[in-house]
N, C-alpha and C positions, 0 to 999 in steps of 0.2 A: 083119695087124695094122692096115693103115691102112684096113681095107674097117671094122675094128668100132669105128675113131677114129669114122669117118666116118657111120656108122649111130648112134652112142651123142651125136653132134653133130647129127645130122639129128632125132633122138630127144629133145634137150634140147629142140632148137628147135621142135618139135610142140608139146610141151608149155607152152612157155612163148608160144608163141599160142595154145593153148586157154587158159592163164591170162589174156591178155590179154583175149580173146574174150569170160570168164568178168567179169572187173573191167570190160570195156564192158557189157555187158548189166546187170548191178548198178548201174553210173552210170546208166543210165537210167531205170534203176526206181527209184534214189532221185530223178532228177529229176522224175520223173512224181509220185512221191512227195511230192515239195515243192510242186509245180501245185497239186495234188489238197489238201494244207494250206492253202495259201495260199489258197487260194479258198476252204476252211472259214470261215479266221478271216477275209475281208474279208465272209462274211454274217452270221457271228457280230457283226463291229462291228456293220453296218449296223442288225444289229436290237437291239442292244445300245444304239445311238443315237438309232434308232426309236424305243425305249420309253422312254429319258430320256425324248426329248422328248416326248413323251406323258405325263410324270411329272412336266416344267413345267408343261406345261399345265395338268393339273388341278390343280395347286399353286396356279398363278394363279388359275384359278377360282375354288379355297375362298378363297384371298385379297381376292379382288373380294366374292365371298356375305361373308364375316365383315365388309368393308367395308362395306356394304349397311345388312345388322342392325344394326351400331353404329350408322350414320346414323339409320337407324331409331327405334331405343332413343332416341338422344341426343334426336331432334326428340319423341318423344313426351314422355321430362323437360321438355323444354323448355315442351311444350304443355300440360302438367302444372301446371307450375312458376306460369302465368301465369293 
């Protein structure tokens, strides 16, 4: 009686480090997991910011050109005018 205590105790306890064994391996594949996103999304900003800025810029640009042409425009009324 105490040989099959003792077998059905040594038998829990297998078990519950191969569960253990099982829940460490899975922790690290989700941390590996989470590396592996996190570095997705810090190139996703990067290029996310990249192309803003790249979408100032040419904003600026057409702002400077429409600035331009109005001067433009304006001096030639003007030179019109007189």
């Amino acid at each position: 009686m105490r040989s099959a205590l003792e077998l059905a105790q040594r038998e829990a306890d297998d078990r519950l480090q191969a569960e253990r064994a099982q829940a460490s391996a899975e922790a690290e594949q989700l941390k590996a997991m989470i590396v592996g996103l996190r570095q997705e999304l810090e190139v996703q900003q990067e290029t996310h910011a990249e192309a803003l800025q790249q979408q100032k810029q040419q904003a600026a640009d057409e702002v400077r050109q429409l600035q331009a042409t109005i001067r433009a425009i304006r001096d030639e009324l003007d030179a019109n005018r007189r």
